[in-house]
BALOBA-1460 file (C-alpha; in Angstrom, 3 decimals):
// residues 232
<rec num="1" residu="x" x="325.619" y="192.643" z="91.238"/>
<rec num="2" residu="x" x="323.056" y="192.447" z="88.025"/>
<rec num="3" residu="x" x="324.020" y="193.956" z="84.935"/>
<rec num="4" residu="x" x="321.270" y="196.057" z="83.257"/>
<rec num="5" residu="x" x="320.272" y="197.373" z="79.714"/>
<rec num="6" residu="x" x="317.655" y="199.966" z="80.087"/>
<rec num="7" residu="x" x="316.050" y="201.459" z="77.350"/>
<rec num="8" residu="x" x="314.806" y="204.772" z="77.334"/>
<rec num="9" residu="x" x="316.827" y="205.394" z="80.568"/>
<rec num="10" residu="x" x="316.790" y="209.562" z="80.407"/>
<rec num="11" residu="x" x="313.777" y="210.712" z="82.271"/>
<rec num="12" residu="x" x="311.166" y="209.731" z="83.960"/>
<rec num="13" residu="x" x="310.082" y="205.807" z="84.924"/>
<rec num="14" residu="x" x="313.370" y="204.968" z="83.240"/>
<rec num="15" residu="x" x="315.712" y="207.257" z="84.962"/>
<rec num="16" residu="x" x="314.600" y="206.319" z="88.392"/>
<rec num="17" residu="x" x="314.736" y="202.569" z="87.610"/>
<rec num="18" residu="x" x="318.403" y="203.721" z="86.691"/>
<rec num="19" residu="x" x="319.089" y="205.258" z="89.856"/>
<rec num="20" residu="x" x="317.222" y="202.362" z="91.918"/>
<rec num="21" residu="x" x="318.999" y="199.832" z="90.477"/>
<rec num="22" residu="x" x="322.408" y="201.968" z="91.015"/>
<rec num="23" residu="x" x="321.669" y="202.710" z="94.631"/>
<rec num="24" residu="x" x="321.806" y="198.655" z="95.350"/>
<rec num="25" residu="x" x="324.920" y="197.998" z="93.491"/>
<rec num="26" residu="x" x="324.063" y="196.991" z="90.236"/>
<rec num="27" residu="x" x="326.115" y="197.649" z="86.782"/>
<rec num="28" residu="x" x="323.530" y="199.870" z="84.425"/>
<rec num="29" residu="x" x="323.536" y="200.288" z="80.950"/>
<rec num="30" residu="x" x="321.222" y="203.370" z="80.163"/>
<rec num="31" residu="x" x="320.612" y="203.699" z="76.846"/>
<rec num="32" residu="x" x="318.512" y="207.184" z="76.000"/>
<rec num="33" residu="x" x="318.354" y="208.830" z="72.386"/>
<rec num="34" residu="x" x="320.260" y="212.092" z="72.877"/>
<rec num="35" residu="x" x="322.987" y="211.690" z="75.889"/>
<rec num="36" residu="x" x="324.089" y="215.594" z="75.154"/>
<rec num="37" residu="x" x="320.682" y="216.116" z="77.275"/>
<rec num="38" residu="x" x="320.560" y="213.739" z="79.911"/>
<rec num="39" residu="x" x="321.879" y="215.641" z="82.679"/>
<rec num="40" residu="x" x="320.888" y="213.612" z="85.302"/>
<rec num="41" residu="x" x="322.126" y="210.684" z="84.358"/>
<rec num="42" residu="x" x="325.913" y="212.344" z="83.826"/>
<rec num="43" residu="x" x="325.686" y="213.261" z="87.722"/>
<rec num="44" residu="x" x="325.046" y="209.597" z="88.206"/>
<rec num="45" residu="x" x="327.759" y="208.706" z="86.450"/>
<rec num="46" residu="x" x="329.302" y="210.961" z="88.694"/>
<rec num="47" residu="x" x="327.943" y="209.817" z="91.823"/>
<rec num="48" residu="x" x="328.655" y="206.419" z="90.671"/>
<rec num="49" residu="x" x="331.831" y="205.862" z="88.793"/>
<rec num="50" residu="x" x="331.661" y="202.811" z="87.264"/>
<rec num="51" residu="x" x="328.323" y="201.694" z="87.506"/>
<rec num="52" residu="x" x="326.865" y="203.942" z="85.427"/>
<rec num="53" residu="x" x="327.444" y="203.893" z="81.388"/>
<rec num="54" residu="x" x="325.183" y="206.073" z="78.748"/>
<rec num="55" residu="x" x="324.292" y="204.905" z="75.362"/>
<rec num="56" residu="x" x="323.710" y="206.798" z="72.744"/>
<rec num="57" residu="x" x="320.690" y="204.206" z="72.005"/>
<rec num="58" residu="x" x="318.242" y="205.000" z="69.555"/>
<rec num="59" residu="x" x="315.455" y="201.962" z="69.509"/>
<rec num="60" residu="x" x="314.384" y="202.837" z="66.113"/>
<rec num="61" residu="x" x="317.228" y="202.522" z="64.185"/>
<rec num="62" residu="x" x="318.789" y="199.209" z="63.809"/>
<rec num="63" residu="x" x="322.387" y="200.014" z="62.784"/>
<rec num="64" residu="x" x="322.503" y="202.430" z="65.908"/>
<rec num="65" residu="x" x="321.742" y="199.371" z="68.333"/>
<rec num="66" residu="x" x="324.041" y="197.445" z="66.376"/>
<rec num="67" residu="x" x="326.682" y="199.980" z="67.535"/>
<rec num="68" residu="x" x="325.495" y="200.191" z="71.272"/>
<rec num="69" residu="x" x="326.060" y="196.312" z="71.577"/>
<rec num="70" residu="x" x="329.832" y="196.646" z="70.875"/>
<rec num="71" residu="x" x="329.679" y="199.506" z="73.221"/>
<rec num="72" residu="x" x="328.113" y="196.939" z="76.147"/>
<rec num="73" residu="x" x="330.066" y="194.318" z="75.071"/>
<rec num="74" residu="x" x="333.212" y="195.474" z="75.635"/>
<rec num="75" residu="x" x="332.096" y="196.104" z="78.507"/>
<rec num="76" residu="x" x="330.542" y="192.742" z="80.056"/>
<rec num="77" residu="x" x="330.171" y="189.483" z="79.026"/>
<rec num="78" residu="x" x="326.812" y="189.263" z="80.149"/>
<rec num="79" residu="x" x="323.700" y="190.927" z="81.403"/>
<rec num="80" residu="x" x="321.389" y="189.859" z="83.425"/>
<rec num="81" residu="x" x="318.422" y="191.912" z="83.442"/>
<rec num="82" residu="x" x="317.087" y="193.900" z="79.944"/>
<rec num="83" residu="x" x="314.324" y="196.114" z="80.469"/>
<rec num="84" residu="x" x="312.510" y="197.651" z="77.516"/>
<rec num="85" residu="x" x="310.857" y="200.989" z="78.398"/>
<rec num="86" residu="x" x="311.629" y="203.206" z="75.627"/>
<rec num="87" residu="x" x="308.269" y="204.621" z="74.470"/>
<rec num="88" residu="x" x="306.389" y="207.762" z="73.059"/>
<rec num="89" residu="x" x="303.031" y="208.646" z="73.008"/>
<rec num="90" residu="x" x="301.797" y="211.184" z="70.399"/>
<rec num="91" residu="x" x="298.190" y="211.612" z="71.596"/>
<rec num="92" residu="x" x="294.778" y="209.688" z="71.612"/>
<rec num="93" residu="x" x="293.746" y="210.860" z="68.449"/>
<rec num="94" residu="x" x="289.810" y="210.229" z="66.938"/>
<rec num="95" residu="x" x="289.884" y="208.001" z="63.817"/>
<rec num="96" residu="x" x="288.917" y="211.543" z="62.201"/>
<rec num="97" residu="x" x="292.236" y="212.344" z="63.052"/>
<rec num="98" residu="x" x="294.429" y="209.129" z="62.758"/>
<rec num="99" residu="x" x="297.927" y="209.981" z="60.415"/>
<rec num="100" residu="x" x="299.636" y="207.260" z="59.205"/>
<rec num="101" residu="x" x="303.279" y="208.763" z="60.283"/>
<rec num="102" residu="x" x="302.075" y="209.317" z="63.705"/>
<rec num="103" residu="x" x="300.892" y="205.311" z="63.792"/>
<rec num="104" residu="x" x="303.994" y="204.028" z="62.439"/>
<rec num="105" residu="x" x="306.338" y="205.846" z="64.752"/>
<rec num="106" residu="x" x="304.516" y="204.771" z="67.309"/>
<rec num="107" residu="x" x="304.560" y="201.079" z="66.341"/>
<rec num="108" residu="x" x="308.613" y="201.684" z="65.480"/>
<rec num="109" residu="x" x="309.332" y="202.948" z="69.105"/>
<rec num="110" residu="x" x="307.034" y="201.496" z="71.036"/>
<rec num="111" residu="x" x="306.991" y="197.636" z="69.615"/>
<rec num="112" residu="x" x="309.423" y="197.189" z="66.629"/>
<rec num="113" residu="x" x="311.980" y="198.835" z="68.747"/>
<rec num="114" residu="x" x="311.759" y="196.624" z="71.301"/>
<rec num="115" residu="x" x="311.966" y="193.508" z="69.199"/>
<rec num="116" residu="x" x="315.581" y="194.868" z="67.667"/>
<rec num="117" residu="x" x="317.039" y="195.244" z="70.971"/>
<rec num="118" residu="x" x="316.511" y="191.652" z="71.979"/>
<rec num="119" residu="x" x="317.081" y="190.437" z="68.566"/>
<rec num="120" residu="x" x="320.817" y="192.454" z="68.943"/>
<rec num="121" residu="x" x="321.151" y="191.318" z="72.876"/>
<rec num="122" residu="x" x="319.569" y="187.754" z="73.294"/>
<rec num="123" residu="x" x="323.215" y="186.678" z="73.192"/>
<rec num="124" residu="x" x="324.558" y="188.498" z="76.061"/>
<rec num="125" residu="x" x="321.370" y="188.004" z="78.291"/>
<rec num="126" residu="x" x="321.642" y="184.307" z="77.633"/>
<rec num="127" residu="x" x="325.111" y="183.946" z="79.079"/>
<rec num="128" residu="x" x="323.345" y="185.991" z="82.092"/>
<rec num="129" residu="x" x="322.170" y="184.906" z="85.599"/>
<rec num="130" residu="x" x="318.823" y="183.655" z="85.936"/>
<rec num="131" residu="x" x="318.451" y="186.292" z="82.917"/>
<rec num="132" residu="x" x="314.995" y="188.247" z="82.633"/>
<rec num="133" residu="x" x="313.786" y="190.377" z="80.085"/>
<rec num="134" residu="x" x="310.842" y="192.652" z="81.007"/>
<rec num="135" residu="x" x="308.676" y="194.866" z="78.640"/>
<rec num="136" residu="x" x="307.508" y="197.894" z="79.991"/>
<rec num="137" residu="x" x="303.770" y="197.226" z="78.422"/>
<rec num="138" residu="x" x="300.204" y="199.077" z="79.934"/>
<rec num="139" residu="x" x="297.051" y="197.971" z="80.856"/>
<rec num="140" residu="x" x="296.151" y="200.344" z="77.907"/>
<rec num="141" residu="x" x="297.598" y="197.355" z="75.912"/>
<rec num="142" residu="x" x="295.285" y="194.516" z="77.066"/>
<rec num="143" residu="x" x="292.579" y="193.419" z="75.021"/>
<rec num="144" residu="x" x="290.689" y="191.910" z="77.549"/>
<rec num="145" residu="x" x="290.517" y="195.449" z="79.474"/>
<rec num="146" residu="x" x="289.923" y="197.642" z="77.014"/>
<rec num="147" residu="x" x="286.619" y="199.194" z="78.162"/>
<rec num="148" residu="x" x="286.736" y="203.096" z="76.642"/>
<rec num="149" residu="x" x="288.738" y="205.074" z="73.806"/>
<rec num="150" residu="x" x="292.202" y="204.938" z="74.632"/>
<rec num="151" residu="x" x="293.425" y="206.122" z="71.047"/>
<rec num="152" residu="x" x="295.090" y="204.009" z="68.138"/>
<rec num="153" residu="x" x="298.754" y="205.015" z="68.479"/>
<rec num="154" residu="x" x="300.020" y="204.042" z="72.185"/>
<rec num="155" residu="x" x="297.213" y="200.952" z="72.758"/>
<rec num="156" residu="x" x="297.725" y="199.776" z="69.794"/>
<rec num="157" residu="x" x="301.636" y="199.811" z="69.692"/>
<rec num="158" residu="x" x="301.100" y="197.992" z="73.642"/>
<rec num="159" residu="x" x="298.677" y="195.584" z="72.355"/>
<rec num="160" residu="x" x="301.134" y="194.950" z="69.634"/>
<rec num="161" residu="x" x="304.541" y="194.613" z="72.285"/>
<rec num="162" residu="x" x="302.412" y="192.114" z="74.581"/>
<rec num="163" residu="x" x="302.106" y="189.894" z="71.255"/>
<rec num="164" residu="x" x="305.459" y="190.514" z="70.742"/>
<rec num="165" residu="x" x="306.221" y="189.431" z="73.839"/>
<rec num="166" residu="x" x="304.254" y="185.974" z="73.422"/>
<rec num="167" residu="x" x="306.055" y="185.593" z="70.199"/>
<rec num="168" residu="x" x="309.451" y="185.688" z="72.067"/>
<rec num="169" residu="x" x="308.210" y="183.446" z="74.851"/>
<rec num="170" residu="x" x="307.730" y="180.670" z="71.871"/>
<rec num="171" residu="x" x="311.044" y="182.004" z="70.439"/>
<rec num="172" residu="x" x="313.722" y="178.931" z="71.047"/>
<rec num="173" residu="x" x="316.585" y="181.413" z="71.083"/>
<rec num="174" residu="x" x="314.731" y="183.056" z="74.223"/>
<rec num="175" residu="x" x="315.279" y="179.570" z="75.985"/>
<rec num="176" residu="x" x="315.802" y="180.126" z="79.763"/>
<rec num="177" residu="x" x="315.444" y="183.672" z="79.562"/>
<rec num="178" residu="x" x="312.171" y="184.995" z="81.794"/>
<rec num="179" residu="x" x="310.235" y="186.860" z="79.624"/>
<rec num="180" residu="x" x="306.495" y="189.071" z="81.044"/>
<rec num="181" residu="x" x="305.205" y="192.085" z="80.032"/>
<rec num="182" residu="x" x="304.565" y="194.799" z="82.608"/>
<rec num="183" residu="x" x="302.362" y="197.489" z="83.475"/>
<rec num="184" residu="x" x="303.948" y="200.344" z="85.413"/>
<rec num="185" residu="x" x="300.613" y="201.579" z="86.094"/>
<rec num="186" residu="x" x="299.510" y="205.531" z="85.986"/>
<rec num="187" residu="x" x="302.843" y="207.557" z="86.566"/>
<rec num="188" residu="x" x="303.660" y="211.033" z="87.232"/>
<rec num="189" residu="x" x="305.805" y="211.669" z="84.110"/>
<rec num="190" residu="x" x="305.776" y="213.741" z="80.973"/>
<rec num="191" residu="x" x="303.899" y="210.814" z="79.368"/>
<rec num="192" residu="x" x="301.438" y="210.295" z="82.237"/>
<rec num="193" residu="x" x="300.607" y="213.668" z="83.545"/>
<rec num="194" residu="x" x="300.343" y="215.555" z="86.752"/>
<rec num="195" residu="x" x="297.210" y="213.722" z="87.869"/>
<rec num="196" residu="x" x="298.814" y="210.430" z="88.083"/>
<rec num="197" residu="x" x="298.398" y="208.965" z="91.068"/>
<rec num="198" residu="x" x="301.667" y="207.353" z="91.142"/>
<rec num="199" residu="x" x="305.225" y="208.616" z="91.314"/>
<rec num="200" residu="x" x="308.256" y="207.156" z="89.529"/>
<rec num="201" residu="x" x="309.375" y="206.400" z="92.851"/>
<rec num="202" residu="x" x="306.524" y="204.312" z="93.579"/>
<rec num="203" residu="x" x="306.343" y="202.488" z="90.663"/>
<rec num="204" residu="x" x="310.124" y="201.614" z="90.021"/>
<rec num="205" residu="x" x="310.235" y="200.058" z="93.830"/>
<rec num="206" residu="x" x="307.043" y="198.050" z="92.858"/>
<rec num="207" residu="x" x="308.835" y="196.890" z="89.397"/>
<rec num="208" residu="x" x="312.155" y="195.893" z="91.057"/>
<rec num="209" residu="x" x="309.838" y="193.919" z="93.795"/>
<rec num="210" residu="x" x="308.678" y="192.312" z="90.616"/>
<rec num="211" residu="x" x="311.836" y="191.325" z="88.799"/>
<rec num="212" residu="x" x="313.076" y="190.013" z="91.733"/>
<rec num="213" residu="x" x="310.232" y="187.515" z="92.551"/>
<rec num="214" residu="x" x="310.243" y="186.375" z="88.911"/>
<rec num="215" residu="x" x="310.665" y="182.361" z="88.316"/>
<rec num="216" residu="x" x="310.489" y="180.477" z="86.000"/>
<rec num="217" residu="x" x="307.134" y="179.405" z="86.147"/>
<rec num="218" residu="x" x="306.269" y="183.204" z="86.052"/>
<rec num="219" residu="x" x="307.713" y="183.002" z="82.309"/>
<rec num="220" residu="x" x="305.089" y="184.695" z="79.316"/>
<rec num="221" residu="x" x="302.837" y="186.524" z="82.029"/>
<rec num="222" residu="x" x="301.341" y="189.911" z="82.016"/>
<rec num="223" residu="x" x="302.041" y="191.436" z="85.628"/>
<rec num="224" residu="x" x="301.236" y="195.331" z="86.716"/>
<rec num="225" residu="x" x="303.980" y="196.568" z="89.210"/>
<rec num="226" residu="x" x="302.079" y="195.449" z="92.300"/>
<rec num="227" residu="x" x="302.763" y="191.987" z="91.189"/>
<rec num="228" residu="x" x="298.799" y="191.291" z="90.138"/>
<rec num="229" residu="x" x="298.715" y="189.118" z="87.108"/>
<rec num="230" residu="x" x="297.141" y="190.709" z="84.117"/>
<rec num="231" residu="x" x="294.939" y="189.354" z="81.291"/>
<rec num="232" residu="x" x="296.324" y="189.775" z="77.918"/>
């Protein structure tokens, strides 16, 4: 049985990677900003007693992660798998249009956010089994790929989470912890429209496939959820 911390666990790509993981056994943390509205993932704790735990887990706000870590802790002694896909995106605005709030959020959510929560549970994923930490990134976040306007917000914040992601990689404290960034490709959620060509099905059985062909030599890569290695 892993032990899981997923991040913005409520809806969508993160729910069903709840509910995946769940349905093979495993121990799930699902942290989501406002549990008085996650109705789905009470009837899994339902479903589930025991497996299933909500946080009330806010990414972008330091002291309130601080406070979810006692809440795991007490819990477990260790996780194994940490999964970062918490994320907003608040439109592809033209540079005529860019606000400086919008940005910043973005960057706070999407990237900053992501950094706190390993910062605050490094310690429990080290004491983990074969841990692995993976960063729910996009292709819209690769440098090497970026071919047409995609915004400043969301690519940016991604292109700024796959550094961060490098950075931890090179982070001693990381040590034996297997680190990649990961694109869940083009969902059908709230974030990714109707027109996706992928649902959150799909792509959650692709990203478990993923995470559980991950070795060590797979450590610092860029990987979509079919597996394909990405350039950065």
């Amino acid at each position: 049985m892993n032990r899981v911390l997923i991040t913005g666990a409520n809806r969508g790509l993160g729910f069903e990677l709840v509910q995946q993981f769940v349905d093979r056994g495993d121990r799930v943390f699902a942290g989501c900003r406002s549990p008085e509205k996650a109705l789905s993932l009470e009837e899994l704790v339902e479903k589930f007693p025991g497996q299933v735990m909500i946080l009330p887990l806010d990414v972008a706000d330091q002291w309130n992660i601080e406070k979810n870590f006692d809440l795991v802790e007490a819990e477990v002694d260790a996780l194994d798998i940490v999964i970062n896909n918490a994320a907003i995106h608040l439109g592809d605005e033209p540079l005529s249009e860019v606000k400086a709030d919008v940005l910043l959020k973005t960057l706070q959510i999407n990237a900053v956010g992501m950094v706190l929560v390993v910062q605050k549970f490094v310690g429990l994923l080290q004491k983990g089994h074969n841990p692995k930490l993976i960063n729910i990134s996009s292709r819209g976040g690769s440098l090497s790929l970026m071919n047409h306007f995609r915004g400043f917000g969301y690519s940016g914040s991604k292109a700024t989470m796959n550094m961060y992601t490098r950075c931890l990689v090179l982070e001693p404290e990381m040590e034996g912890i297997t680190i990649i960034a990961l694109h869940p490709g083009w969902v059908r959620t709230d974030m990714g429209g109707p027109d996706a060509p992928l649902t959150t099905a799909e792509s959650a059985e692709g990203i478990l496939r993923v995470i559980e062909a991950l070795t060590r030599e797979d450590n610092g890569k860029f990987f979509t959820w079919e597996g394909k290695e990405l350039p950065w």
